[in-house]
N, C-alpha and C positions, 0 to 999 in steps of 0.2 A: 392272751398275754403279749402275743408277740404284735396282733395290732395294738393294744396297748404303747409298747412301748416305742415302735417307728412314728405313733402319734404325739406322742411326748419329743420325742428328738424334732419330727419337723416344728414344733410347736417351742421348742428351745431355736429351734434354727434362724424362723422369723422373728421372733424375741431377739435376736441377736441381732439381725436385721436391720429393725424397728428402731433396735436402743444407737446401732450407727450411724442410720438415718435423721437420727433423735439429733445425734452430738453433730451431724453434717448441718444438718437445720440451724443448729445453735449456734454452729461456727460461721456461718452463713449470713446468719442477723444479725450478729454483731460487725461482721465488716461492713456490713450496708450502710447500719443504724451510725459504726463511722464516719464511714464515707459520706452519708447523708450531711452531718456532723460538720464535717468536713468542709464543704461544697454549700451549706446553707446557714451555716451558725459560724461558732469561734472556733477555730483552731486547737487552742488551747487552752489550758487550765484558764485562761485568764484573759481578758482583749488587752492585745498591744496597747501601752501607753495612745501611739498616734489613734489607732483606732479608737479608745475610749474618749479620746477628745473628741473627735470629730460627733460622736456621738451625744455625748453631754454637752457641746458647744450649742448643737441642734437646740435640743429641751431647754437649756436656759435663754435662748433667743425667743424661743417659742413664745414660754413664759412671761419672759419681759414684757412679748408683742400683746399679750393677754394683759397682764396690769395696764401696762398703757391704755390700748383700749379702752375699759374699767375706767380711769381714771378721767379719759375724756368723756365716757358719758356722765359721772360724776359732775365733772365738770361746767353741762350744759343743764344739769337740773335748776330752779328758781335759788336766788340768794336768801329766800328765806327758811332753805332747808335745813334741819338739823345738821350742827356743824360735824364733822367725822374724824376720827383721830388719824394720825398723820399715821401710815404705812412703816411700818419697823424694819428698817434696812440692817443687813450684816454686816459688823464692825470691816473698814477699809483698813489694807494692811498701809502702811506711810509709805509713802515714797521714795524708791532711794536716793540717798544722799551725795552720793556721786556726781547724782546730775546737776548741770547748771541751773539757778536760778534766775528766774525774768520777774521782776517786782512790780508791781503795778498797784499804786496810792489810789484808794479812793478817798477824798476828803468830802464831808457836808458842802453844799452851796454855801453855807454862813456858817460865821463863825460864834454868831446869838443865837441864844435860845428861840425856838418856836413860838415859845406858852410867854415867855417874861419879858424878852428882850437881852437878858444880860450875857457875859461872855460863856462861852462853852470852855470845860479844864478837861484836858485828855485823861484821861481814867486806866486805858487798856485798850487790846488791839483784840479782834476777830483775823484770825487767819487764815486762809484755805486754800489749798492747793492743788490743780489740776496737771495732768499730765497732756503734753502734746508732741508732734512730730513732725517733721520735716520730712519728707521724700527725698531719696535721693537726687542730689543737687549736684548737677554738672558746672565746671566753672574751669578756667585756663590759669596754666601759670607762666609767666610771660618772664623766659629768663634775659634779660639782657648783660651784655659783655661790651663796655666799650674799650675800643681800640685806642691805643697811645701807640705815636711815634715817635724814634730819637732824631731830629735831621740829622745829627752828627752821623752816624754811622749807620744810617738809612733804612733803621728797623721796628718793625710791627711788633709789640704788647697787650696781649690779650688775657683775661684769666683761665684757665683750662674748663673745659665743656665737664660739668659735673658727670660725675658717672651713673650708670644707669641697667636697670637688669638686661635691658632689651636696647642695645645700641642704636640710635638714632630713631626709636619708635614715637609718637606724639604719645602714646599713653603715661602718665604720670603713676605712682607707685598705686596710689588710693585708686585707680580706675582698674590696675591691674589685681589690685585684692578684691573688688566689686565683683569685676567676673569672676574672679577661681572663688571665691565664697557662692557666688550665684548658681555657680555650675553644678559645686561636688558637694557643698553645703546644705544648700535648698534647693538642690536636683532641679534645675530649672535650664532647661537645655539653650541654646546659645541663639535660636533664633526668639527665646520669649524677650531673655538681655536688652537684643536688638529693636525690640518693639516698645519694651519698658524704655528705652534709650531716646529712641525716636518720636516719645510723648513729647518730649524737652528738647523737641528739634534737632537733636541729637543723630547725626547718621554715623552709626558702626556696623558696616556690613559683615555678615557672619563666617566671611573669607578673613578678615582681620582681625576677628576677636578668637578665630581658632589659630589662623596666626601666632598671637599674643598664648591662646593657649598651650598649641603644641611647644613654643620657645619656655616659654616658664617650666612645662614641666621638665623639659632636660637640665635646667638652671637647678631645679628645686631634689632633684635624683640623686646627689650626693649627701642628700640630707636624710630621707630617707634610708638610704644604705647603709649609714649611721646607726639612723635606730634598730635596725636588723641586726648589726652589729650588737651592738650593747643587749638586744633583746638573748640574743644565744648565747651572754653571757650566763643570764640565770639557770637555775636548776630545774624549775619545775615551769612547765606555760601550758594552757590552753592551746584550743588549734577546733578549727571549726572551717566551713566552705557551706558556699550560696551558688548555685546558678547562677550567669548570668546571659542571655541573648547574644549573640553577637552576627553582627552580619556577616552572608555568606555571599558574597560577587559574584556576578551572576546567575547564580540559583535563583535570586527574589526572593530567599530566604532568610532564616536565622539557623547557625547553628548552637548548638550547647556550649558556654565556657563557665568555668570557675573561679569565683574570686576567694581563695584561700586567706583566714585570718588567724594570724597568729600573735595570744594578748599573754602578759604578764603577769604572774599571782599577785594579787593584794594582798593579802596574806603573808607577804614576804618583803623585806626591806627595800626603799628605790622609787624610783619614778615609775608612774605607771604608762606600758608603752603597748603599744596595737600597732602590728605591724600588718598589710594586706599584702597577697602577691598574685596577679593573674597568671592562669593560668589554663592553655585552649582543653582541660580535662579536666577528670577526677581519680585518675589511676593515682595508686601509690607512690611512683616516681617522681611527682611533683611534690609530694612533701621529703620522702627522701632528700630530694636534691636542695631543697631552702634548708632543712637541718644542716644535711652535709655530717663531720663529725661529732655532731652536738648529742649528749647525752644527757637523761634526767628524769624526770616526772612528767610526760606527756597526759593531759587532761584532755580524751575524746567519747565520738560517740561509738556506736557498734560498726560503725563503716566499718567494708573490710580493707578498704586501702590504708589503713593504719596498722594491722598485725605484722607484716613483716618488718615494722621497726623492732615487737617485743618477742619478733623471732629469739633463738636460743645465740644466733649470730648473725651480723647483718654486713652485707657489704658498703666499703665507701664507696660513692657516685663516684667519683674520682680513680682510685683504683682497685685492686684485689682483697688489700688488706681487710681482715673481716672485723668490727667492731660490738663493741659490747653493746647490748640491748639496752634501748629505752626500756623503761617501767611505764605501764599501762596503772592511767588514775581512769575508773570509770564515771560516770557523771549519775549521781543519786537523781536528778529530778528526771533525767530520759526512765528510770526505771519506777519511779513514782507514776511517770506519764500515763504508763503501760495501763496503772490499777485506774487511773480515772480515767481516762478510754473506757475501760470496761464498766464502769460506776454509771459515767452517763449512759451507756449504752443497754446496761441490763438492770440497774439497780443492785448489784452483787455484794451480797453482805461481806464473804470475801475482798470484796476492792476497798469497801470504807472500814475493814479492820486493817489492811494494810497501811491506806491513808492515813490512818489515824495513827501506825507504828512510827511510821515516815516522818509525820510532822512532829512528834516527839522530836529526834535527830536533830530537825532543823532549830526547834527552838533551842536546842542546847549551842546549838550555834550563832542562835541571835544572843544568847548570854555571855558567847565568848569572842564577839565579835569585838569589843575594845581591849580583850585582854593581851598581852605578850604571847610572844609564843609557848613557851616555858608553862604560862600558869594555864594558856588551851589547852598544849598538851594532857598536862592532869586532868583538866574536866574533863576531856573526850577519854581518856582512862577513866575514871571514875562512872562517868555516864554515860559515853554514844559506847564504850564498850560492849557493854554486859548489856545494853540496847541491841546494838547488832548481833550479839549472837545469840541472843531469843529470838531474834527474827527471822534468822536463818534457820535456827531448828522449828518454827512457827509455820515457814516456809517449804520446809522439807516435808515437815507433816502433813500438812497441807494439801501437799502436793501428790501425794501417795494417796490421798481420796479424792483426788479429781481425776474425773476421764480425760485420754490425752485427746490432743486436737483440738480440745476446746480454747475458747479464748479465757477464759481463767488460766487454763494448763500454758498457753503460751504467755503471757501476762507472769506468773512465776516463774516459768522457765530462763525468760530474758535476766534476772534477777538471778537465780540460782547460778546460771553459768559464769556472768562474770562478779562472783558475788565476793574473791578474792582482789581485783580489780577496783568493786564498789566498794569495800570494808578499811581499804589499806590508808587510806586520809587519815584518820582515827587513831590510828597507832603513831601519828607524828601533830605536832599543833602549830606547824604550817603549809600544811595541803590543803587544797580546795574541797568541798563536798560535794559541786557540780559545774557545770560547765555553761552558766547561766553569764558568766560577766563577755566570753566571747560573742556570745550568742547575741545578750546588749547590745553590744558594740556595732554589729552587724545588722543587727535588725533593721537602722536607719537605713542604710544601702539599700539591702531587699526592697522596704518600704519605695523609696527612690525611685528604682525601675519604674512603676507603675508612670513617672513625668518623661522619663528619658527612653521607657522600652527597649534598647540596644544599643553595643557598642560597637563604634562604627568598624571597627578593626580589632586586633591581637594589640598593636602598640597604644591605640586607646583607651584599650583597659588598663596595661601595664601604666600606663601613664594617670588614670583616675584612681590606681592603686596608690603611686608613687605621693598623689596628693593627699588622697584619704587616709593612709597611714602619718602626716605631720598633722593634718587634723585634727584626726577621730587623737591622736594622742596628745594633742593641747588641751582638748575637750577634758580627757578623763583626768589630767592635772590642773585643771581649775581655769585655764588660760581661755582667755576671749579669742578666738579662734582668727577673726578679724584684724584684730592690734596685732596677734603675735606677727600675721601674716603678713602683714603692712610695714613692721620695725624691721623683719626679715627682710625683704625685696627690697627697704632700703640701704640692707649694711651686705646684704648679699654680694654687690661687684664690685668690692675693696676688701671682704674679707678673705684673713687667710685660711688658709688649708689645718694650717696646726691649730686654728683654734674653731674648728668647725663644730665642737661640741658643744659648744658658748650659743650659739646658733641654734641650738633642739630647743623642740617647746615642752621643754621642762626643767628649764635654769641649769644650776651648776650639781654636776653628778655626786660631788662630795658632801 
């Protein structure tokens, strides 16, 4: 009996073994099968906009090159082949109406008939219309001033030299929006400029167009500081950060910096503003110190450099006095993320019942996506309510039958913990449900790196910040990023100070 039962126990013991081994194995696969994930497929739930392009731009290139083909060999068979119906094209969407048009008549050789002789009577037009483009086109503006004298009193009359962002520069305003669009726009770094430039005989060596760049952005830094301003007026924002490269002198290196982005609720009344701020880290004191006193709705991720704003009490950068905490919004898709990670990863019927609680929430949010705040709010009582908290008891439960370690256990875990953080949107019907509009906003940038790989210094960044923030927030209020830039740099060095908010790329704040 007694080997009996020491046989039993060791026979419990490697069973115990076996089953941690089991969940080490399992936790094990799943990062790999990540990581793999990661490293050889998408990212994400979904391919970036830019990547899905570049992909489907491919297969309908493809495609095309295949009809055509096709059609040339059509082509070269005998004329007395059976005739073939014409190839069914998708409706073209019309053209916009904005654009100028260029008219070009074609009339018949005669003005008789063919068959009779006699006069032809216009009936109707065939019309059709193609689109074309110009390359940029370089060209001079030639100001002239002439000079009057008085003999009488033996003095010279000039008109005054116009003014100009960049004093005595040859660039013209439209030359100086080319590059800052070229640069920070379509991430195309300053020596490609200079080659595109130099098709069109054109020499701008790229000691004067960084010239041109570095002066502009000190010109254009009170504008920005603006929207920073108005942005910490609101209640609730976003806040997100990217890597960026930055060189390291004399290393031969890169090191780490961060370009932190801080965007506006939609959700909430006003212009919508994105603000960027570099910064050589990722420590919490960089965001600390852009807030400053500002309190409200902070929408982030699980970084930990964001909990000491929703400490119990936080200090001012400035000085001792201690401030009342931000409120911590968490972001629903980072915790969605978590379950499809694990969905592609294992197939886990746990991830697509989550999934599928998840996308409930959202939908109820594409239904209250045109409504007031007032009439959200009630939906999201009515509905993501009593949604979220079956899912949380859904989640609990859940949870209590899953072995820890596993990546199921940490996939609810991420969810459980800040699941007062993820819920609190719901209970008001103008809070965000995730953290998806900063993440937008930025993505372009990230995307970016890949033309321009590193910035060349600390004041580089700050200064690609300085422009990306009047950008990236023309962009998200409708504005041609171009015009706005252009109308700017021309009212820029005559305008005043008191009226510099006339000046943001989002018209008048009222």
């Amino acid at each position: 009996m007694d080997q009996a039962a020491q046989d039993a126990q060791v026979i419990q013991a490697k069973d115990a073994t076996i089953h941690a081994k089991d969940l080490k194995i399992g936790a094990l696969t799943h990062e790999l099968a990540y990581y793999k994930r990661i490293r050889f497929s998408r990212k994400n739930e979904s391919l970036a906009p830019l990547q899905r392009d570049v992909f489907e731009e491919t297969w309908n290139s493809d495609i095309s090159a295949i009809d055509e083909e096709v059609e040339q060999l059509r082509d070269d068979q005998p004329c007395d082949t059976v005739a073939r119906p014409k190839r069914p094209r998708a409706g073209r969407q019309p053209l916009p109406e904005h654009l100028p048009r260029i008219e070009h008549r074609h009339e018949p050789e005669s003005c008789s008939c063919g068959h009779c002789g006699k006069d032809l009577v216009k009936v109707g037009e065939d019309i059709s219309e193609q689109l074309d483009v110009e390359p940029a086109k370089f060209f001079v503006h030639r100001h002239i001033r002439p000079q009057y004298a008085c003999r009488a009193c033996e003095t010279i009359t000039a008109a005054p030299i116009p003014p100009a962002v960049i004093d005595g520069g040859m660039a013209a305003v439209g030359l100086l929006t080319w590059v800052l669009i070229g640069k920070y726009l379509d991430h195309l770094p300053l020596y490609r400029l200079e080659q595109i430039a130099a098709r069109d005989g054109v020499i701008l060596s790229r000691s004067t167009l960084a010239d041109w760049v570095g002066r502009l952005g000190v010109a254009l830094a009170p504008l920005a500081d603006r929207l920073a301003w108005h942005l910490l007026q609101r209640d609730s924002l976003h806040a997100d950060e990217t890597p960026v490269p930055q060189l390291d002198p004399g290393s031969g290196k890169t090191k780490k910096a961060y370009l932190w982005a801080y965007r506006s609720n939609d959700l909430q009344p006003g212009p919508k503003l994105i603000v960027f701020d570099y910064q050589a880290g990722r420590g919490g004191r960089h965001v600390q110190q852009f807030l400053g006193d500002w309190r409200g709705h902070l929408l982030v991720d699980d970084y930990a450099g964001y909990k000491a704003l929703f400490a119990t009490t936080r200090a001012h950068p400035a000085s001792q006095h201690p401030l009342e905490p931000c409120i911590e919004l968490a972001c629903l898709a980072h915790a969605r993320r978590k379950f499809f990670d694990l969905l592609q990863t294992s197939q886990s019927p746990i991830a697509q019942a989550a999934l599928n609680r998840i996308a409930k929430l959202y939908a109820i949010e594409t239904e209250g996506r045109e409504m007031t705040a007032d009439q959200r709010k009630q939906l999201r009582a009515e509905k993501s309510l009593p949604l979220l908290t079956d899912l949380q008891a859904w989640l609990q439960q859940t949870r209590l039958r899953t072995a820890p370690n596993t990546a199921t256990a940490k996939a609810i875990d991420y969810s459980l913990k800040r699941w007062v953080a993820l819920s609190r949107y719901a209970e008001t019907g103008d809070l965000p449900i995730d953290n998806n509009p900063v993440e937008n906003s930025i993505r372009p940038i990230a995307l970016g790196k890949k033309n321009w790989l590193f910035a060349g210094s600390e004041r580089a960044g700050q200064r690609a910040a300085v422009i990306q923030t009047l950008l990236g927030t023309a962009k998200l209020n409708g504005l041609e990023p171009a015009a706005w830039l252009k109308d700017t740099l021309e009212k820029l060095p005559i305008w005043p100070n008191s009226r510099i908010d006339e000046l943001l790329p989002f018209g008048d704040l009222d």
